[in-house]
C-alpha positions as protocol buffer text, in pm:
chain_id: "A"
residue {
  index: 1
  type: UNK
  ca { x: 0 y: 0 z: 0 }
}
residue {
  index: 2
  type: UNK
  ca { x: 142 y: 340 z: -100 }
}
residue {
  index: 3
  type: UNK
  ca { x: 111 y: 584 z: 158 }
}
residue {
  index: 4
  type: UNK
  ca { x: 110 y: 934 z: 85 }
}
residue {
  index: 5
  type: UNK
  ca { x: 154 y: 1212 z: 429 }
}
residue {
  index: 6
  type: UNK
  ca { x: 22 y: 1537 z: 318 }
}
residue {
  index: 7
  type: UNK
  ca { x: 89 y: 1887 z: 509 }
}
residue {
  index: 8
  type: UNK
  ca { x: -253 y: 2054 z: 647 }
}
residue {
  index: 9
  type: UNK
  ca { x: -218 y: 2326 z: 371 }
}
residue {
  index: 10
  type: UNK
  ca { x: -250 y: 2063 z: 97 }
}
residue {
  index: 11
  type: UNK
  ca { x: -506 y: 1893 z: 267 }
}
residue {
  index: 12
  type: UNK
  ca { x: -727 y: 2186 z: 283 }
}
residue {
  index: 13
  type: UNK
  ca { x: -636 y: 2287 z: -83 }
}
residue {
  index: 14
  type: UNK
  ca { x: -774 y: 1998 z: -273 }
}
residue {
  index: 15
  type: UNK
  ca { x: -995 y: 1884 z: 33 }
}
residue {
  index: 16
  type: UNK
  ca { x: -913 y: 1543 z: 106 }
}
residue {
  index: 17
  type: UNK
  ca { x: -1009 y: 1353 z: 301 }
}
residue {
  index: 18
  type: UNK
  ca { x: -711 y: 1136 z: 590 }
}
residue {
  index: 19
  type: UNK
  ca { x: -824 y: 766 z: 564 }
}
residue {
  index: 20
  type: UNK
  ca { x: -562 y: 601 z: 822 }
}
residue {
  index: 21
  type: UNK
  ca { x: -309 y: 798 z: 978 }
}
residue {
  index: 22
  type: UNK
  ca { x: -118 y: 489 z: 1088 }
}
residue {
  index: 23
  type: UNK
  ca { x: -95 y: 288 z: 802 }
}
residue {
  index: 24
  type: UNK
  ca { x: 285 y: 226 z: 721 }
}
residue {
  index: 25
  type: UNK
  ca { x: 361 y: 206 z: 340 }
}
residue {
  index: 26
  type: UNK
  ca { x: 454 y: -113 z: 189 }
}
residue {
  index: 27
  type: UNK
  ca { x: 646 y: 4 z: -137 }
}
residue {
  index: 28
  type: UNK
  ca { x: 990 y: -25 z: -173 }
}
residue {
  index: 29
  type: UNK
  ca { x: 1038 y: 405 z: -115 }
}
residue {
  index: 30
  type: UNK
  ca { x: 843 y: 440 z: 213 }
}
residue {
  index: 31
  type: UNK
  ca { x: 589 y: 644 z: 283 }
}
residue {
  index: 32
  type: UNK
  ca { x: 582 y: 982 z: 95 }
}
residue {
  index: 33
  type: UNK
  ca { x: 496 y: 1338 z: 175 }
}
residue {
  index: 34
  type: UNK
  ca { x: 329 y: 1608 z: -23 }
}
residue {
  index: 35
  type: UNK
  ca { x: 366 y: 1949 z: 40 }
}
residue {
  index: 36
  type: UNK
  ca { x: 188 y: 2251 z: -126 }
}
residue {
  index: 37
  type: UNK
  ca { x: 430 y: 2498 z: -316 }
}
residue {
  index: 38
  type: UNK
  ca { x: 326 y: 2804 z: -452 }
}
residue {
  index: 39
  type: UNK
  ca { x: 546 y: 2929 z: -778 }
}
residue {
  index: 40
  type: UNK
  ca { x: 491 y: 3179 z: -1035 }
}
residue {
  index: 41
  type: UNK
  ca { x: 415 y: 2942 z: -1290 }
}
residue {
  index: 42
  type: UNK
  ca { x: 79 y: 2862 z: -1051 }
}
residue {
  index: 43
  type: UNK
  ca { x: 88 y: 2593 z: -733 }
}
residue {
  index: 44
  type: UNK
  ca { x: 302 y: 2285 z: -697 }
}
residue {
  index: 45
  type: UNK
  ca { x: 291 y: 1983 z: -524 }
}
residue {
  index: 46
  type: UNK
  ca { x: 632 y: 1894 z: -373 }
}
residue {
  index: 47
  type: UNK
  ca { x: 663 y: 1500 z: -308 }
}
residue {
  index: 48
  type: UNK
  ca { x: 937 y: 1323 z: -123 }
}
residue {
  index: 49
  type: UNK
  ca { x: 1020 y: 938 z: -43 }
}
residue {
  index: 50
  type: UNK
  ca { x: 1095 y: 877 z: 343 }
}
residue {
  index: 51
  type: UNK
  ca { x: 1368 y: 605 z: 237 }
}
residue {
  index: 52
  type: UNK
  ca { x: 1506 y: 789 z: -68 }
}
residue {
  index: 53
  type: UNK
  ca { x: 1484 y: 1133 z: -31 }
}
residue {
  index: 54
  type: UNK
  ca { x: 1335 y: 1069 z: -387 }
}
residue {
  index: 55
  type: UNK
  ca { x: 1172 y: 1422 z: -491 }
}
residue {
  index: 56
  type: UNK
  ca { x: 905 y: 1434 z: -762 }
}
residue {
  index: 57
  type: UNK
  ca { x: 658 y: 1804 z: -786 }
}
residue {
  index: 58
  type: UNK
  ca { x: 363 y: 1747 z: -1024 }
}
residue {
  index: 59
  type: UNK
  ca { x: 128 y: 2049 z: -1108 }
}
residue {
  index: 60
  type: UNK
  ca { x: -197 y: 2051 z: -982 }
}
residue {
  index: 61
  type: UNK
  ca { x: -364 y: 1835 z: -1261 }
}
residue {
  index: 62
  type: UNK
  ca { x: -115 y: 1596 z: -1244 }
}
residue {
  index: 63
  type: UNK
  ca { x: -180 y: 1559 z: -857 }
}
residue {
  index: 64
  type: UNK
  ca { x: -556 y: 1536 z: -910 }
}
residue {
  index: 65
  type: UNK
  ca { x: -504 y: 1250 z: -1161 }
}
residue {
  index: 66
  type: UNK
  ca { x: -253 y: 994 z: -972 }
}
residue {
  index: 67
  type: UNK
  ca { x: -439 y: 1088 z: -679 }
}
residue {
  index: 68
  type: UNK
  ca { x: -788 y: 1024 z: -839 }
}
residue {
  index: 69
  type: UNK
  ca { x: -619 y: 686 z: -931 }
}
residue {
  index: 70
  type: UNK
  ca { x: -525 y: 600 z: -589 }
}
residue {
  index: 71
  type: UNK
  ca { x: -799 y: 662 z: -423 }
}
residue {
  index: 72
  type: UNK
  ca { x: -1041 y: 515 z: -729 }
}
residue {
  index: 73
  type: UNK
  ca { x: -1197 y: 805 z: -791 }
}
residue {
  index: 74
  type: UNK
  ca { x: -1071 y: 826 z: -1157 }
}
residue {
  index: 75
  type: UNK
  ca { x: -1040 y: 544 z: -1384 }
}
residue {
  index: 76
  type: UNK
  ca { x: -811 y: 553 z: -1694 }
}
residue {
  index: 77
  type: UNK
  ca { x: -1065 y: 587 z: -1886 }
}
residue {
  index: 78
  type: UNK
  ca { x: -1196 y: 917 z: -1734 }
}
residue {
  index: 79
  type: UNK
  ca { x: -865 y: 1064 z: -1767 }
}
residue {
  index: 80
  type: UNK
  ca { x: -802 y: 972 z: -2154 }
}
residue {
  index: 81
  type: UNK
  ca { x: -1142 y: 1178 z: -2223 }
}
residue {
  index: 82
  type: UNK
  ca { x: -997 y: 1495 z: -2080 }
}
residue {
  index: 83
  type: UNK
  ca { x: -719 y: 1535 z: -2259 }
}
């Protein structure tokens, strides 16, 4: 299970919802965590692997998809018809 710790202001953002606090990530990188980051090219979301230090920062619609895929709110499908 990929686990994904967000910072209050990103919660709040994109309103989502905490499932399970305490759930440990099973995927080779650890749990994550997202922070908001605001730019002048718009907002970005800053995302780092506990284990790795890994950093990846997606733009907002790319956060809303692979998180809309997580959570099953978005099917591939869904996603090839807004493009």
């Amino acid at each position: 299970m990929l686990t994904i710790r967000c910072t209050q202001r990103l919660l709040k953002a994109f309103r989502i919802k905490v499932i399970d606090e305490e759930t440990p990530s099973t995927t080779r990188l650890g749990d994550w965590y997202a922070n908001l980051i605001g730019t002048t090219c718009g907002n970005r979301i800053l995302c780092v692997s506990d284990r790795s230090l890994l950093a990846v920062v997606l733009g907002e619609r790319e956060w809303r998809i692979n998180v809309g895929w997580l959570t099953g709110e978005i099917t591939l499908d869904e996603t090839e018809s807004k493009r």
